[in-house]
N, C-alpha and C positions, 0 to 999 in steps of 0.2 A: 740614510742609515747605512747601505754599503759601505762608502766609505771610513765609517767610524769601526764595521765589520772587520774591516782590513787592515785596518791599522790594526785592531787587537789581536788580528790572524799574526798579521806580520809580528807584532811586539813579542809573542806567544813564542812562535819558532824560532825567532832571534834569541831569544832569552835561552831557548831550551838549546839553539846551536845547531837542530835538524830540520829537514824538510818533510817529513813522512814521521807520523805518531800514530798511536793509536787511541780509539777514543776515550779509552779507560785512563790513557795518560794524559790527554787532553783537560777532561776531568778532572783527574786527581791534585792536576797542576798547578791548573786557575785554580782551582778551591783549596785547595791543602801546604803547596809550596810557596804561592806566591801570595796569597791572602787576597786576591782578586774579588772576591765574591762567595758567596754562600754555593755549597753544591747543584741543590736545585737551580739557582740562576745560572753557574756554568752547561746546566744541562738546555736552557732556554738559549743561552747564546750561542751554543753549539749547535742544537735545530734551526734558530734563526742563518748560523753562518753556511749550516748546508742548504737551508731551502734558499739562499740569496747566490747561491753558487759560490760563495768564498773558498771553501771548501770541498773535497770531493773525498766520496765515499770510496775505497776500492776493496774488497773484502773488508777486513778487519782495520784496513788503515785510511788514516785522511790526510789528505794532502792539497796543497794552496792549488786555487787555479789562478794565480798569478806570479809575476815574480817579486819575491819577497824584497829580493836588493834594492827594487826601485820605487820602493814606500819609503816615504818619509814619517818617523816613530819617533815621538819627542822622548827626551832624554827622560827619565824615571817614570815612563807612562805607564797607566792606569786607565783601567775601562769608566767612563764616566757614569754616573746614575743614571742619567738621560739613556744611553745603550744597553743599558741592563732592563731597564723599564720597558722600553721600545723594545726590546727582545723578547721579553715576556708577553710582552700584548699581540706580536706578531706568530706566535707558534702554533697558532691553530692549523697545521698541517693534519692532512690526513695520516690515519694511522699506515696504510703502505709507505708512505715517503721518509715516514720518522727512522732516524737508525736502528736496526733492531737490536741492539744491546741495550738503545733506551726502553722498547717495547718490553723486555723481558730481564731487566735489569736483575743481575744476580747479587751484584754489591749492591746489599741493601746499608751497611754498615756507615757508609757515608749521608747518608740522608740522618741515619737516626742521629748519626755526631751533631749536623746542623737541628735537628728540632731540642737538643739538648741546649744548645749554646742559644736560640731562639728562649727556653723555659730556664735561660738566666744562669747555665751551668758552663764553667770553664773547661774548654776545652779538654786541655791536658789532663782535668779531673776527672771527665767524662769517662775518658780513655783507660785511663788507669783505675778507676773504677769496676769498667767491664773485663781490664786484664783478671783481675782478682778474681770479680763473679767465673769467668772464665776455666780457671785453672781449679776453683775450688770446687764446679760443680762437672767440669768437665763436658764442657760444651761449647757450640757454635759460637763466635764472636757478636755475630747480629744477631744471637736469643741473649746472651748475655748482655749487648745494648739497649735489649727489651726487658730485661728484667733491672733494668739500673734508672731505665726512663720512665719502668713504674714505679717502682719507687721513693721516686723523686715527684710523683703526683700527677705526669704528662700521662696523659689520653694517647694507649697505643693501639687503640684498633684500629686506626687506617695503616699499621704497617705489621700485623699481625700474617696476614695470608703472604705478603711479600716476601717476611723476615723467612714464615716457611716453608715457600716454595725457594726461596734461595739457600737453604741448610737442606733440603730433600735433595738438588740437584750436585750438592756437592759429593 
């Protein structure tokens, strides 16, 4: 599984053009820009690529522990189900090792996007949904993803205390 680790490392940075990101970009990336994968699994393959050491943690930033020039990245690649799966199943790390931006995640905003599209709501509608609730009630982006995703009939208490401890800290 290393190996399929580093190719996605490698594909990742190539695409992006840097060698040093940070993990919220990392994130955002695979899930948002390049349609890699659902958020939650970019958070699984990102655990799996630090605990396998692909990856290294240095404060805020992560960077390859290899060189990326000398991976070989097939032309239009994509992470396969097979490393998405195997990523997931392998992240039972202990809670010291995990990055702690995952530990204490403040963007909660990106998960609830994924449980929306997960209860069958497009994307873009999502989004622009909570711009609205947003502006009209004048509020947090992740409360107003919470009040769109009830709405819409999704079960939001597992991200209730999340959604509020990350609108407290802002």
């Amino acid at each position: 599984m290393t190996d399929s680790l580093i190719t996605c490392a490698a594909a990742f940075l190539r695409n992006k053009g840097k060698n040093v990101i940070t993990e919220k970009e990392f994130l955002m990336s695979i899930s948002m820009d390049l349609h890699w994968m659902p958020y939650g699994d970019a958070q699984k393959v990102l655990a799996a690529m630090l605990t396998a050491g692909v990856l290294e943690k240095n404060g805020e930033y992560l960077k390859p522990s290899f060189d990326v020039a000398e991976v070989d990245v097939p032309v239009a690649y994509r992470p396969s189900r097979e490393l998405i799966a195997s990523a997931g199943s392998k992240t039972s790390v202990p809670a010291k090792q995990q990055p702690a931006k995952q530990q204490k995640s403040t963007d909660v905003f990106p998960m609830l996007m994924t449980e929306a599209v997960e209860a069958g709501m497009e994307k873009r509608d999502f989004i622009s949904e909570c711009n609205v609730v947003q502006k009209k009630l004048n509020i947090d982006i992740a409360a107003a993803g919470l009040l769109v995703l009830r709405d819409h009939g999704v079960d939001i208490g597992p991200f209730v205390e999340r959604t509020y401890e990350s609108v407290m800290r802002k």
